[in-house]
C-alpha positions as CSV (number, residue, x, y, z in Angstrom):
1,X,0.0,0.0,0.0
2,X,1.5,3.4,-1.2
3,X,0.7,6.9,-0.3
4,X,1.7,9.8,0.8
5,X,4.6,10.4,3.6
6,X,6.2,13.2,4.5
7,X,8.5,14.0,8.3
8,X,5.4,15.5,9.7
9,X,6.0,15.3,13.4
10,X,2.4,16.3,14.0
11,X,0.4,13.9,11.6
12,X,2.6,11.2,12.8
13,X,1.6,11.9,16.7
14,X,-2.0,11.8,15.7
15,X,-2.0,8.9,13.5
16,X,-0.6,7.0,16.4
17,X,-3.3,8.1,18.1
18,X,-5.7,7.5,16.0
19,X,-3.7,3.7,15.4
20,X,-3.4,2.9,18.7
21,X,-5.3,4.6,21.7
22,X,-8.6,5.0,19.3
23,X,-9.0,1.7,18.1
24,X,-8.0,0.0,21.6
25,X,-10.9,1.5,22.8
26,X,-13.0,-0.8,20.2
27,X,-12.5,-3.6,22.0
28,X,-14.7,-2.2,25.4
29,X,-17.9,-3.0,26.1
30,X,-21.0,-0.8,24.4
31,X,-22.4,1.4,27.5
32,X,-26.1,1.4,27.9
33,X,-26.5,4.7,29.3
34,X,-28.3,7.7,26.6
35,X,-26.0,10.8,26.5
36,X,-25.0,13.5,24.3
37,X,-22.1,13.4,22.5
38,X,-20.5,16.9,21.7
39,X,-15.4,18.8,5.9
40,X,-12.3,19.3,5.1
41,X,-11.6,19.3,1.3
42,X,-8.7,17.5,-0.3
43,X,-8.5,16.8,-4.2
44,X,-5.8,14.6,-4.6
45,X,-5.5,11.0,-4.4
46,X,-2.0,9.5,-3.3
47,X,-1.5,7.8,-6.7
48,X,-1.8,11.1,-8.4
49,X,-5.0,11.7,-9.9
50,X,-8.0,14.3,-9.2
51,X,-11.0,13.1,-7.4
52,X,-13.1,15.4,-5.6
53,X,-13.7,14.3,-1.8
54,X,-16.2,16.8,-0.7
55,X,-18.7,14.9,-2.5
56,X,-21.7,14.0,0.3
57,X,-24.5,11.8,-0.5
58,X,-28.0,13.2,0.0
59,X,-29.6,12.7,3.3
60,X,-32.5,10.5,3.1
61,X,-34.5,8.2,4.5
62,X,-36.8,7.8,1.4
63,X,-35.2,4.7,-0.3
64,X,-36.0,3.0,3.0
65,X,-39.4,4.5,4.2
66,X,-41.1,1.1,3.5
67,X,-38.9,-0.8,5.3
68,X,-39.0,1.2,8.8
69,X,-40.3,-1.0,11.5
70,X,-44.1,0.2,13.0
71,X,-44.0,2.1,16.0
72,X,-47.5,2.8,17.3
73,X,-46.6,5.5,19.9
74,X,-47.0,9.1,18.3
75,X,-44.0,10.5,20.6
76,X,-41.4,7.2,19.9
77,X,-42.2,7.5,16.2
78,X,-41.2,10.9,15.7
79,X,-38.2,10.9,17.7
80,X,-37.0,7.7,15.8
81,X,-38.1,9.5,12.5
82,X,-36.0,12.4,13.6
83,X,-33.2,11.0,14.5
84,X,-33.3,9.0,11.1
85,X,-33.6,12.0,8.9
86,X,-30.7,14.0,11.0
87,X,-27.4,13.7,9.9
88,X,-25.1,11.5,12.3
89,X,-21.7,13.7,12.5
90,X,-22.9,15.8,15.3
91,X,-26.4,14.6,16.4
92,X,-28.2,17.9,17.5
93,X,-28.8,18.4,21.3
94,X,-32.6,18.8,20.6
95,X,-32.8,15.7,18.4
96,X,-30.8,13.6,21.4
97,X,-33.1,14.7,24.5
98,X,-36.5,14.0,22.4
99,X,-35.0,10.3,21.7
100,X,-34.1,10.3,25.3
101,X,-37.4,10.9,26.7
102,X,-38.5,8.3,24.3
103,X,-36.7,6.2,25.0
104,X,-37.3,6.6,28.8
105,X,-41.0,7.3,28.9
106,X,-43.7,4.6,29.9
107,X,-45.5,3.2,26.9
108,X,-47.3,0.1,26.0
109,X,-45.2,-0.1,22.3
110,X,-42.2,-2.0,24.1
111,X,-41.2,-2.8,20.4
112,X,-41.0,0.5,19.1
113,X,-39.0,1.6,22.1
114,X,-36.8,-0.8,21.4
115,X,-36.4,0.3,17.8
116,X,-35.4,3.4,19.1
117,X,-33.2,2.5,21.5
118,X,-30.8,0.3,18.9
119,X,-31.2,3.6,16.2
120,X,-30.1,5.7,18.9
121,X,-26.8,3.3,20.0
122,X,-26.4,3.3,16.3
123,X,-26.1,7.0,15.8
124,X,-23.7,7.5,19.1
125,X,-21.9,5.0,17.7
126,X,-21.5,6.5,14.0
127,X,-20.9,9.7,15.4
128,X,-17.7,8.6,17.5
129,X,-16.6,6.7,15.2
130,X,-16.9,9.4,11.8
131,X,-14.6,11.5,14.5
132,X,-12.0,8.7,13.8
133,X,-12.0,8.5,10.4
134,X,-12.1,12.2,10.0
135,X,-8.6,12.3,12.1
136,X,-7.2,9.7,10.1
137,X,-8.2,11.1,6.7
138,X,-6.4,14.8,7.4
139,X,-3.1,12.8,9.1
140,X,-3.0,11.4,5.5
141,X,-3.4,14.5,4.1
142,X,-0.8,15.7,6.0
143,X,1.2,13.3,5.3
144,X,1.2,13.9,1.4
145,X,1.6,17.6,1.6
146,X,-1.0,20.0,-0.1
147,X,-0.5,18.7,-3.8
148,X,0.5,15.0,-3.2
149,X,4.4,15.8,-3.7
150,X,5.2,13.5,-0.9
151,X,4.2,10.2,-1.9
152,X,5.7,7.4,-0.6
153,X,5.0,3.9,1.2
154,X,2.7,3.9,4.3
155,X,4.4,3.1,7.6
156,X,3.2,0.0,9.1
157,X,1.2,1.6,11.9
158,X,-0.4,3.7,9.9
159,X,-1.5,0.7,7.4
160,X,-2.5,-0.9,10.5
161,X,-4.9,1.9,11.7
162,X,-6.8,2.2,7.7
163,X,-7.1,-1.6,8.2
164,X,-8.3,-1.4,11.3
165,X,-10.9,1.3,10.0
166,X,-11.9,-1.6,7.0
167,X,-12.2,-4.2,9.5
168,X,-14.3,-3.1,12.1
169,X,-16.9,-1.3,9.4
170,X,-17.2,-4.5,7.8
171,X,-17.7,-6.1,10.7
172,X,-20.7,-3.8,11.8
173,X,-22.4,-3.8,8.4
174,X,-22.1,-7.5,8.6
175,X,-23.8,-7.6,11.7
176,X,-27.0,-6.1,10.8
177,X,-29.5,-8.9,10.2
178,X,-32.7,-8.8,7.4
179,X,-34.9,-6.7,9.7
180,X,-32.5,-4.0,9.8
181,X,-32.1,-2.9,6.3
182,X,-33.0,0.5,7.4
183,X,-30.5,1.2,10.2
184,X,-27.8,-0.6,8.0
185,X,-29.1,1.9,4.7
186,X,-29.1,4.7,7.4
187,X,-25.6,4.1,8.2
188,X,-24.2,3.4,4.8
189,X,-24.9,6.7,4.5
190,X,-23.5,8.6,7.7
191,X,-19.9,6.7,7.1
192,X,-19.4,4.9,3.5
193,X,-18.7,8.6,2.3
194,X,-15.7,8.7,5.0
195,X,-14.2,5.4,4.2
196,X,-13.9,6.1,0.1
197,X,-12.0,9.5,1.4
198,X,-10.0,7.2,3.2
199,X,-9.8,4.5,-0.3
200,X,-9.1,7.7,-2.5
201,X,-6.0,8.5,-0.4
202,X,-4.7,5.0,-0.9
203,X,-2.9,2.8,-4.2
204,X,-2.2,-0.7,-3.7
205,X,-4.7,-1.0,-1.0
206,X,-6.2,-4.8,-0.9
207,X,-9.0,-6.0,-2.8
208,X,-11.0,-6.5,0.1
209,X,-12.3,-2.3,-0.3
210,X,-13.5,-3.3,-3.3
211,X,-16.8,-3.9,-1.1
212,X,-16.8,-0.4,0.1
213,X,-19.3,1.6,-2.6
214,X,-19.2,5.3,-3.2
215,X,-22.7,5.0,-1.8
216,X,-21.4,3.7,1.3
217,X,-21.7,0.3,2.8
218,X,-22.4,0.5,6.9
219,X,-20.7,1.9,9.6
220,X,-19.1,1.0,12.6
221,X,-18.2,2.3,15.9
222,X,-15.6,0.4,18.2
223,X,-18.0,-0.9,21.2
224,X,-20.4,-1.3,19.2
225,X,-19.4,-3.0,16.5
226,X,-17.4,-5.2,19.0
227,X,-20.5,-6.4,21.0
228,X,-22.7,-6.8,18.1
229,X,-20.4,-9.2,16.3
């Protein structure tokens, strides 16, 4: 795997970072408790050609309204519709405390709670984890320098952390099972985008990403993905 390297003392301190402390965390268990959790352009693609990365996909959950499981209480269905139709980098505060007293509020639809509950794990998760990606995508553009003119082979710890990144999004899309086509549609969305910014910045990078579509594939946040799988 080639790309672009260059003695940047800073990049290099924050892709270890992002290599070894974010990742570790992966491994933890998933916490149960509901809080809140608090685009940079680059052209250039380590092998040398032009692609744009500042392309976004629209954000929509029409492709999938049929396939939305049936909640029956008014307040649970519109904080789960809300939180569907927001986008997952930073969840607004007002969109997190109406899925909170959703989630927490006595109601006979049990099932549609639930619902909301694993869309709302789902989004924490995404947005943690779109954090990560975002890190390691500028530490490779810092790497390369502003037009590309550093190319050069990956360190290993670096190729570690984009593998790392491949693995454990696979793993979550993979874990979604045929009566969750919406959350794993809803998540192709929030983090596909971020992993082909990550593909565009690397040659020589294994076939496996071949699965990774410009539309996105699923998305993955350490715990999570961890205790699903």
């Amino acid at each position: 795997m080639a790309t672009m390297l260059r003695s940047s003392s800073a990049a290099l301190r924050r892709l270890l970072l992002v290599s070894r402390a974010t990742y570790s965390s992966f491994s933890a268990v998933r916490s149960t408790s509901y809080r809140a959790i608090p685009a940079v352009a680059s052209s250039h693609r380590f092998s040398g050609s032009m692609l744009p990365s500042s392309w976004q996909p629209s954000r929509t959950i029409s492709s999938v309204s049929k396939l939305l499981p049936e909640i029956t209480d008014p307040e649970i269905e519109s904080a789960f519709k809300d939180l569907m139709a927001t986008s997952w980098d930073h969840i607004p505060e007002s969109v997190i405390l109406e899925a909170k007293k959703a989630a927490s509020k006595e109601t006979s639809d049990v099932l549609g709670q639930k619902h909301l509950k694993g869309l709302f794990a789902a989004a924490e998760a995404c947005e943690e984890f779109s954090g990560t990606l975002v890190s390691l995508r500028m530490a490779l553009d810092d790497l390369g320098g502003i037009t590309g003119e550093n190319v050069g082979p990956l360190p290993a710890y670096i190729q570690e952390a984009v593998k790392a990144a491949h693995n454990r999004y696979m793993t979550y899309l993979n874990s979604f099972g045929p009566d969750e086509t919406y959350l794993r549609k809803k998540v192709e969305t929030e983090l596909g985008t971020k992993m082909i910014h990550l593909k565009m910045r690397c040659s020589g990078i294994g076939s496996e990403w071949g699965k990774v579509s410009l539309l996105g594939t699923s998305g993955i946040s350490g715990s999570y993905v961890e205790l699903r799988s």
